[in-house]
C-alpha positions as CSV (number, residue, x, y, z in Angstrom):
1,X,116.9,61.9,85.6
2,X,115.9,65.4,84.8
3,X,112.4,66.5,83.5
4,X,112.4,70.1,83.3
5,X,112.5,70.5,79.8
6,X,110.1,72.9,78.4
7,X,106.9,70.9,77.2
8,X,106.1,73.9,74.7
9,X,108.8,72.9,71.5
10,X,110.2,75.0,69.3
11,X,107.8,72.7,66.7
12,X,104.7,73.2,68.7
13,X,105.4,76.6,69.1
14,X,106.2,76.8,64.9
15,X,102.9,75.1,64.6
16,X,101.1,76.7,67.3
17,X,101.7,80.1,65.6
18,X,100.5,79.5,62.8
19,X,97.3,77.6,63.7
20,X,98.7,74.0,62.7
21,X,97.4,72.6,66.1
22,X,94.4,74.5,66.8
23,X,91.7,71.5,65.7
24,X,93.4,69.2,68.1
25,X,91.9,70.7,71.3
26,X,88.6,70.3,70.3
27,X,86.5,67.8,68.7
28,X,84.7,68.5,65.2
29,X,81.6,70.5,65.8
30,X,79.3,68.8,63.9
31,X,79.9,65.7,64.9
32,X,77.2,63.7,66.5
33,X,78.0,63.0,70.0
34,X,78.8,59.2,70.9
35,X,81.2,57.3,72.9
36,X,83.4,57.1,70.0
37,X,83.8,60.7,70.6
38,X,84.9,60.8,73.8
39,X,88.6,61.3,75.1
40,X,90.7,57.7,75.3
41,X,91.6,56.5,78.8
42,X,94.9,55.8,78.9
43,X,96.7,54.6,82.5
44,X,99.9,55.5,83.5
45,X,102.2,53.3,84.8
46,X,106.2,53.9,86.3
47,X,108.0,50.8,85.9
48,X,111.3,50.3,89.0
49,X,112.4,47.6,90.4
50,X,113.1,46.3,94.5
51,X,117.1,47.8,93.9
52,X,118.8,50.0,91.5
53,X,121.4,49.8,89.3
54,X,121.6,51.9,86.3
55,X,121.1,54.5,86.2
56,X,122.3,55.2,89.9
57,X,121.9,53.4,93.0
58,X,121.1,56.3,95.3
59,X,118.4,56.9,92.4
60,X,115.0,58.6,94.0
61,X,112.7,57.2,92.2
62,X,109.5,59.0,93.8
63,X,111.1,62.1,92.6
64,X,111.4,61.6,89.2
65,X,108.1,60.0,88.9
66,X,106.9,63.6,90.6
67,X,108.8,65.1,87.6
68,X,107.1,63.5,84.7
69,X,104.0,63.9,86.4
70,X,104.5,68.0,86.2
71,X,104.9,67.2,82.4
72,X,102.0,65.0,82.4
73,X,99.7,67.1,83.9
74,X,100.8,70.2,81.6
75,X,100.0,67.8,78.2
76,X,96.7,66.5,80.1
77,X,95.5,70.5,80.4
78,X,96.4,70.9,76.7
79,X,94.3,68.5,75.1
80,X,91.5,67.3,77.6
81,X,89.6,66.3,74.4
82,X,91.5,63.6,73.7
83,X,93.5,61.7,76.3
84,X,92.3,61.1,80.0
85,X,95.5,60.2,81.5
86,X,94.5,57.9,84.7
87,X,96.8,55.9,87.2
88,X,100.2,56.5,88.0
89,X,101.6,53.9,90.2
90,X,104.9,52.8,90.4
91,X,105.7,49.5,90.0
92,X,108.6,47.6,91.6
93,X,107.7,44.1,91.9
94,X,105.6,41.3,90.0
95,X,103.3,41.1,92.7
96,X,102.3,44.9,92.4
97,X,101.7,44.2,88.9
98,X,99.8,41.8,89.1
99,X,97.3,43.5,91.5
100,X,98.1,46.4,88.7
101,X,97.0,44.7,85.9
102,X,93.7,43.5,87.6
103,X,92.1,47.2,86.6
104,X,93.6,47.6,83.2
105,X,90.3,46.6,81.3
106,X,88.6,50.3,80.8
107,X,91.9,51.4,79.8
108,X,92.0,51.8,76.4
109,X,95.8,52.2,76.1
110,X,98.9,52.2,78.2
111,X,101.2,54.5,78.8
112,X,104.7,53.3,80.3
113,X,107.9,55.2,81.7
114,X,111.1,52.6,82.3
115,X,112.6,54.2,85.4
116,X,115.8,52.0,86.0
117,X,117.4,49.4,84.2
118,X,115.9,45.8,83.8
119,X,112.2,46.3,84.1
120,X,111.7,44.4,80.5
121,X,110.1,41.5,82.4
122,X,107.0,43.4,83.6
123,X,107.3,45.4,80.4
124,X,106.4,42.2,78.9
125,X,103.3,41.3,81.0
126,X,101.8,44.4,80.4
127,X,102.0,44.3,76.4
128,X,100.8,40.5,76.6
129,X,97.6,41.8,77.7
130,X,97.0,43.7,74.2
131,X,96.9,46.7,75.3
132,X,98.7,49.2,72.8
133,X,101.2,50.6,74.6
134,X,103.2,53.7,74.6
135,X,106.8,53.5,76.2
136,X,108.7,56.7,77.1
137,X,112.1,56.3,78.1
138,X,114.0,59.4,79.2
139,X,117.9,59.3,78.3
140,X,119.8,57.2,81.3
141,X,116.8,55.6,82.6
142,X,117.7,52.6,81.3
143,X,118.5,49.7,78.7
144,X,115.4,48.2,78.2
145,X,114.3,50.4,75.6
146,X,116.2,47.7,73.3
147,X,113.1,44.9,74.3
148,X,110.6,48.0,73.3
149,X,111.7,48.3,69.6
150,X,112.1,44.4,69.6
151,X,108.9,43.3,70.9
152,X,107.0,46.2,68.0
153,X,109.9,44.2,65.2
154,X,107.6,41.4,66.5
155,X,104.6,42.9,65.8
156,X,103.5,42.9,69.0
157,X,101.7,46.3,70.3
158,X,103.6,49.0,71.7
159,X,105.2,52.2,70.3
160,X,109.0,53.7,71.8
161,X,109.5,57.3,72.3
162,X,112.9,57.8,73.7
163,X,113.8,61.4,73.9
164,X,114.3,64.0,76.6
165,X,111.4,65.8,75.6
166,X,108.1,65.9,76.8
167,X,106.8,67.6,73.8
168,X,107.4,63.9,71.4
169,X,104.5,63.1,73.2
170,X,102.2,65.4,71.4
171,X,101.6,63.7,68.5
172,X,100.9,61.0,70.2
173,X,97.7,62.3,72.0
174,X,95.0,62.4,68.7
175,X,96.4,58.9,67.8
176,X,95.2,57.5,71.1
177,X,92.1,58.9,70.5
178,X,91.8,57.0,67.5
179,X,92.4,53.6,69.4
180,X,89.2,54.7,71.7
181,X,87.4,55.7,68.6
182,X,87.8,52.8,66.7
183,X,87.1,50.6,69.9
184,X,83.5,52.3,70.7
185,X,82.9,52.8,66.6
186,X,79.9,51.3,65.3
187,X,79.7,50.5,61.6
188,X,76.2,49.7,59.7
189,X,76.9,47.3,56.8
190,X,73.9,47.1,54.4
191,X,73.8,44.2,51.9
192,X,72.4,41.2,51.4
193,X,73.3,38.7,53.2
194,X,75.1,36.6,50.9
195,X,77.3,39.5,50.4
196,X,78.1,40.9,53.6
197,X,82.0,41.8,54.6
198,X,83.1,39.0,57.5
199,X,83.8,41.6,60.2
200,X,84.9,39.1,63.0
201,X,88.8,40.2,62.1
202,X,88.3,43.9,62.4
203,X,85.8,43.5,66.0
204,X,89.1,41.1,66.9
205,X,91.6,43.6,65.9
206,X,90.3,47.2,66.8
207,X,87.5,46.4,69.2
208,X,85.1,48.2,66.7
209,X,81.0,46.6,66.7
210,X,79.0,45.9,63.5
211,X,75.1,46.2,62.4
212,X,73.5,44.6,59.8
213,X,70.1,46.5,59.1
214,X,68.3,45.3,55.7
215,X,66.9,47.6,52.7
216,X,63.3,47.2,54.0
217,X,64.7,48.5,57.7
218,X,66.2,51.7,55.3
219,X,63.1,51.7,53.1
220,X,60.8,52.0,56.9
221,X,62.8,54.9,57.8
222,X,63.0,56.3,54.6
223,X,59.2,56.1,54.3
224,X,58.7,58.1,58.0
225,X,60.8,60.9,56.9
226,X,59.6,64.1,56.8
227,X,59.3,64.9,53.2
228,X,59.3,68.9,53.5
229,X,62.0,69.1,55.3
230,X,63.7,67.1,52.4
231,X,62.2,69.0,50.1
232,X,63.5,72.3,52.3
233,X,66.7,70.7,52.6
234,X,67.1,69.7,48.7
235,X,66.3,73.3,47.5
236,X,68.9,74.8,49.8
237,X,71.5,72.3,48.4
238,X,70.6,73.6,44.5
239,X,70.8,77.2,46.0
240,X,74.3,76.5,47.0
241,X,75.7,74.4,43.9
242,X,77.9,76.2,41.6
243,X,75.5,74.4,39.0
244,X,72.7,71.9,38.2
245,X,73.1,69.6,35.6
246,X,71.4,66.2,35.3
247,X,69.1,65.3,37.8
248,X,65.4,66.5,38.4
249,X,64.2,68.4,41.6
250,X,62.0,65.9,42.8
251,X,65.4,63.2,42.5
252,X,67.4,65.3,44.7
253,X,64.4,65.8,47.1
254,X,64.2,61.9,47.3
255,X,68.0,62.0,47.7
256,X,67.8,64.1,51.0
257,X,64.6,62.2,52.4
258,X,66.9,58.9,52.4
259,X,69.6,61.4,54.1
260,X,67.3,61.9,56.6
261,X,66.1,58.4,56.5
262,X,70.1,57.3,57.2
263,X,70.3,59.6,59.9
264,X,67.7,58.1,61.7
265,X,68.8,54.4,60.9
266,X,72.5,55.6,62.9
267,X,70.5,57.5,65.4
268,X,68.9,54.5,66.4
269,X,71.7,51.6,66.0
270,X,74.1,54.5,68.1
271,X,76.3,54.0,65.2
272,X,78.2,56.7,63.5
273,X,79.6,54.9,60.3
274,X,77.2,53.1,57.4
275,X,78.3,51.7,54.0
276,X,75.8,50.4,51.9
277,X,75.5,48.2,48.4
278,X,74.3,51.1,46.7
279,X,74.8,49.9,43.2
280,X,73.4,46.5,43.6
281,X,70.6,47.8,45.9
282,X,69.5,50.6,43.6
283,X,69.6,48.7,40.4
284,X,67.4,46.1,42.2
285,X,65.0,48.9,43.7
286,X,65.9,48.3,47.5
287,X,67.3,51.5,47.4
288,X,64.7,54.4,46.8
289,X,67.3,56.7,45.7
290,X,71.7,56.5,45.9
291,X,73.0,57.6,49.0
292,X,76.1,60.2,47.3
293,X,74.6,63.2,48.8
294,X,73.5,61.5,52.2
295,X,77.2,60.0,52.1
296,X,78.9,63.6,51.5
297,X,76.9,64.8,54.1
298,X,78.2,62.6,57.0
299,X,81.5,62.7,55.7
300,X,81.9,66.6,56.4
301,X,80.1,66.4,59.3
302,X,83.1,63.9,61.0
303,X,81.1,60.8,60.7
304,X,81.2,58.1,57.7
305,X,79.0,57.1,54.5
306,X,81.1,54.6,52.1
307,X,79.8,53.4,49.3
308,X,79.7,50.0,47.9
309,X,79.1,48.4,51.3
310,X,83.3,48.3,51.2
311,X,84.6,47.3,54.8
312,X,87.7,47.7,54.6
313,X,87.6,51.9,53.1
314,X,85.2,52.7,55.8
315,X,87.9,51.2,58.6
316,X,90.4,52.5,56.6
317,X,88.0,56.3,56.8
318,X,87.6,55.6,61.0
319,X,91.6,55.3,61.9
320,X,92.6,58.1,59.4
321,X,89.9,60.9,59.3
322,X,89.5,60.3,63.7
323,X,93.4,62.4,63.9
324,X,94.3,63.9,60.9
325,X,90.0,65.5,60.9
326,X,90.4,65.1,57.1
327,X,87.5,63.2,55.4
328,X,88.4,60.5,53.1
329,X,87.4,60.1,49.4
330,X,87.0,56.9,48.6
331,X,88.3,56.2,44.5
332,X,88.2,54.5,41.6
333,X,92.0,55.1,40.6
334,X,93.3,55.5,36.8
335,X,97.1,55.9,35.9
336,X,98.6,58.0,33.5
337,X,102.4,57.3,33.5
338,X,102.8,59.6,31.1
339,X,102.5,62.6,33.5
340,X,103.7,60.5,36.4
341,X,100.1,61.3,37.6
342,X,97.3,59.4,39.2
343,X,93.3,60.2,39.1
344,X,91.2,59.8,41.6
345,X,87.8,59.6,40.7
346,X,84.6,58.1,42.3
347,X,80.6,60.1,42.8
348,X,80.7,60.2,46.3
349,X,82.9,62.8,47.8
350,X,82.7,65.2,50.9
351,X,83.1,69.0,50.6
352,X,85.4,70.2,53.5
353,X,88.3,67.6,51.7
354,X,91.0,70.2,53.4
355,X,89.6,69.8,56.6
356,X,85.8,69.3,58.9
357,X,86.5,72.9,60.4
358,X,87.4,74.3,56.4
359,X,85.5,76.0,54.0
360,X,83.6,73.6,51.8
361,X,84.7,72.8,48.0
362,X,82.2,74.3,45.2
363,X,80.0,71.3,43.8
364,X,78.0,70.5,41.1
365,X,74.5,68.0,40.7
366,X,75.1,65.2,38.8
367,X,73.7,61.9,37.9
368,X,75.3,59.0,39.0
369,X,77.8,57.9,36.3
370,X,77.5,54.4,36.2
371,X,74.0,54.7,35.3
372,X,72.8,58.1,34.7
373,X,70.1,58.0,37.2
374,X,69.8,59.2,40.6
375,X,71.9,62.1,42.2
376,X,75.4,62.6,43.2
377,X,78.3,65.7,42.9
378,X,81.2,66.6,41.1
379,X,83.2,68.0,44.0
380,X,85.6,70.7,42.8
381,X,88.7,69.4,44.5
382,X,90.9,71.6,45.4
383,X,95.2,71.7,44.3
384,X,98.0,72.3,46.5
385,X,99.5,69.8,49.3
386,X,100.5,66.4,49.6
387,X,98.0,63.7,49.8
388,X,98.2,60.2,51.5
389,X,96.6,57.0,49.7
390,X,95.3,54.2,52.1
391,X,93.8,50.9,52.7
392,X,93.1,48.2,54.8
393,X,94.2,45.1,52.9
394,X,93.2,43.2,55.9
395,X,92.6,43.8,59.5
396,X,96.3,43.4,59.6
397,X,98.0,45.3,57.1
398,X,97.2,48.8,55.7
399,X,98.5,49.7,52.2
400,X,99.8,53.2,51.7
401,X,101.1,56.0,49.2
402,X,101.6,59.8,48.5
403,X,101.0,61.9,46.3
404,X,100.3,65.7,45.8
405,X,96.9,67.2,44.8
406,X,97.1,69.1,41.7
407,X,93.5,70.1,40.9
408,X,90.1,69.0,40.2
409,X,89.7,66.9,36.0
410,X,86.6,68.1,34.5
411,X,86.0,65.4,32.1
412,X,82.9,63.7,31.4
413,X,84.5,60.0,31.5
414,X,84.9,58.4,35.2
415,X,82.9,59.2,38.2
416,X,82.1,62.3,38.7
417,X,84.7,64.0,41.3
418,X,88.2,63.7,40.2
419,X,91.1,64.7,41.9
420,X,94.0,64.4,39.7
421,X,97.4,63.9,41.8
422,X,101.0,63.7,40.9
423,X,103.3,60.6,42.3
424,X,106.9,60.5,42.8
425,X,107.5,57.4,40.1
426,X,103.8,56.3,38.9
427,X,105.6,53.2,37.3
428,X,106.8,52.1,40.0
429,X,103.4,52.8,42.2
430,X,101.2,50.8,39.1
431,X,103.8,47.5,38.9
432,X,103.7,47.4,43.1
433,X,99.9,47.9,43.1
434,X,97.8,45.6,45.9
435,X,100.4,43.5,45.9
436,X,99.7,43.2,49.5
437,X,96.4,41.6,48.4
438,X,97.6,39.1,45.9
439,X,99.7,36.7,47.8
440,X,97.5,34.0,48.3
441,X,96.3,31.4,45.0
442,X,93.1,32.8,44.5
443,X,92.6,36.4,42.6
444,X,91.4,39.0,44.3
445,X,87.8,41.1,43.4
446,X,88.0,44.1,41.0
447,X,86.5,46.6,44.0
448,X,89.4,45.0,46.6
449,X,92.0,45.3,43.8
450,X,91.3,48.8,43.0
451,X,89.6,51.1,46.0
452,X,91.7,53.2,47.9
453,X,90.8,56.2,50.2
454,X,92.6,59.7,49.3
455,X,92.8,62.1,52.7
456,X,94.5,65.4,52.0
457,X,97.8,66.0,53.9
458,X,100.7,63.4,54.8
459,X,99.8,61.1,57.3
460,X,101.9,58.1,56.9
461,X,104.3,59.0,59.7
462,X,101.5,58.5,61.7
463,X,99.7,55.9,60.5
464,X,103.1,53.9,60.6
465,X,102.9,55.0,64.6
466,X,99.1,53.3,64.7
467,X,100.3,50.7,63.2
468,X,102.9,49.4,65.6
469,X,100.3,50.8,68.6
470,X,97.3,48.4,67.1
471,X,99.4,45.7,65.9
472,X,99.0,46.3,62.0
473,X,101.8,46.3,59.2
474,X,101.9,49.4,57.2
475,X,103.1,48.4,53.5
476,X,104.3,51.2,51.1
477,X,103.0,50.4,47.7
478,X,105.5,53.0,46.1
């Protein structure tokens, strides 16, 4: 088995050259510092057996393990941000698996090389465990690549790479990440209680923890926050707006005191995502002002404010915006077959949409439109590129589409930032809509029916990867 294939691919090198890949060795800067943050562990693990066969009998196995670990190590230098590769045995017999799988628990994923022929047994064991595991098989090594692909058409968790170059595995390394990320997430959900999301499913599924503070926990914070530095912080914002419409001064200064106030609440829960019933809470007063601007804050700064207290966007934010380092923009979508084009349109959107390292959008202050009160902004969204539609229908199954961006709508119906993107057959997209929801008796909410998350760039291909690696169905809704 020879592993002396350049790791540096035509592809990377394409990519490299052009500055493609330069966010993946390094985190967002901004970003608060958490164990979500923090690379995944993922152990290694060579998978022989007492006597070869295929792919030779003579076969040194110790060597070629020596050989992928050159590769390895190479990959590990290149992105030490997001994958600390650990382990490394090779395995011949149940017995060493067994005392192999007895220190599996930190890892957060697996990552498995089929030396010779007939190791799908022990394959087995180690995907049992739930683990999401990521199978490499080298040409010749052996068969049981064919129980890989049919234990993922089984939904069970594990991803096959078979290819003689070390390089497939690139793609690979910000997705594990994302497994760790999800699993140490934390997630504030602030409603009350009768209308709380039932989060057991996701914990179950991705590992991720929930908090439940209450509006007067929000209100207390909101109440010890420093109002000059709001009022510092709300000044600067105008300063940079491309304009000020609706709202007052002292509006936007209460806006930025409960920004402050939310970033204290996350500070001390060690939690790095929040979604809130802001429309409910703020028409009831439990909310002293709406959280947009707070919310588009967090959101460029690589952590997560979704509005509408809706679980399954801000999951849907976590696995997409930890690899791809585009924010999401969570929408309110309207269909105009005519044009074969669908709007995006919702008051709470980030600024860096092309990217966390990018140059922010321009923005307007606004009102919120549902209401006319409060503050949000009319993000500017920029054209150009394909964009990828998602959502978490359940724990289970993510819905999915793509489009391309084709500018910002200024128009004064709908929520205030709209970004207006062409579909390959918007017919077609509107008659298979949530249709992934709507298989049981009962009909699903409005907000469940019609929320999706828009993140610039195509990243189905990988999502589709996740998916088989956590155990999720990706659905194509076009």
């Amino acid at each position: 088995m020879s592993c002396t294939r350049c790791l540096l691919s035509r592809r990377r090198f394409l990519a490299a050259s052009t500055g493609l890949l330069a966010p993946l060795g390094r985190p967002v800067a901004a970003a608060r510092p958490g164990p979500w943050a923090e690379p995944a562990i993922v152990r290694k693990v060579y998978l022989g057996a007492p006597r070869a066969g295929w792919p030779r009998p003579d076969v040194d196995l110790e060597q070629d393990v020596a050989a992928i670990e050159a590769q390895l190590a190479k990959l590990q230098r290149t992105y030490p941000a997001h994958v600390r590769l650990t382990g490394g045995e090779l395995i011949r017999t149940d017995a060493e698996l067994a005392s192999w799988l007895e220190h599996l628990d930190e890892a957060d994923a697996v990552l498995a090389f089929n030396m010779v022929t007939i190791i799908y047994p022990r394959l087995r064991k180690i995907v049992d465990t739930g683990k999401p595991t990521l199978m490499f098989a080298v040409p010749y090594a052996g068969h049981d690549w064919t129980h890989a692909v049919a234990m993922a058409q089984k939904g069970m968790r594990i991803e096959l790479v078979a290819s003689s170059d070390f390089g497939d595995l690139e793609p690979y390394f910000p997705l594990l990440q994302t497994i760790h990320h999800l699993r140490y997430s934390k997630v504030l959900l602030v409603a009350p209680e009768r209308a709380r999301p039932a989060t057991d499913g996701y914990a179950r599924q991705f590992g991720t923890s929930f908090g439940f503070p209450s509006y007067l926990d929000l209100k207390a914070a909101y109440e010890g926050a420093p109002a000059a530095k709001a009022q510092a912080m709300a000044e600067e914002f105008i300063r940079a707006a491309e304009r000020l419409v609706e709202p007052k001064p002292e509006e936007i200064a209460d806006s930025f005191r409960l920004h402050l106030a939310i970033e204290a609440l996350l500070e001390a829960e060690k939690a790095n995502a929040i979604a809130i019933d802001c429309l409910g809470g703020f028409g009831r007063g439990e909310l002293p002002a709406y959280p947009c601007v707070s919310f588009s804050r967090l959101n460029d700064a690589g952590r997560y404010g979704v509005c509408e207290c809706d679980l399954e966007s801000t999951m849907t934010q976590l696995l997409v915006t930890s690899f791809s380092r585009m924010p999401g923009f969570v929408s309110d979508p309207v269909f105009d077959t005519s044009r074969n084009e669908v709007i995006h349109a919702h008051c709470v959107s980030a600024t860096r949409l092309t990217g966390l390292d990018r140059a922010p959008a321009p923005y307007r202050v606004r009102s919120h439109l549902e209401d006319h009160k409060g503050v949000s902004m009319q993000v500017l969204a920029p054209a150009g590129g394909p964009v990828t539609v998602a959502r978490f229908a359940d724990p289970k199954k993510m819905m999915v589409s793509r489009g391309e961006a084709i500018g910002n709508a200024d128009d004064e119906r709908g929520c205030r930032t709209k970004i207006r993107t062409r579909v390959p057959d918007a017919a077609r997209l509107l008659a298979n809509w949530s249709a992934a929801l709507n298989t049981g008796p009962e009909m699903p909410g409005t907000r469940d029916l019609l929320h999706r998350v828009v993140f610039y760039g195509d990243h189905v291909r990988d999502i589709e990867r996740l998916g088989r690696l956590l155990g999720f169905q990706v659905v194509h809704e076009a």
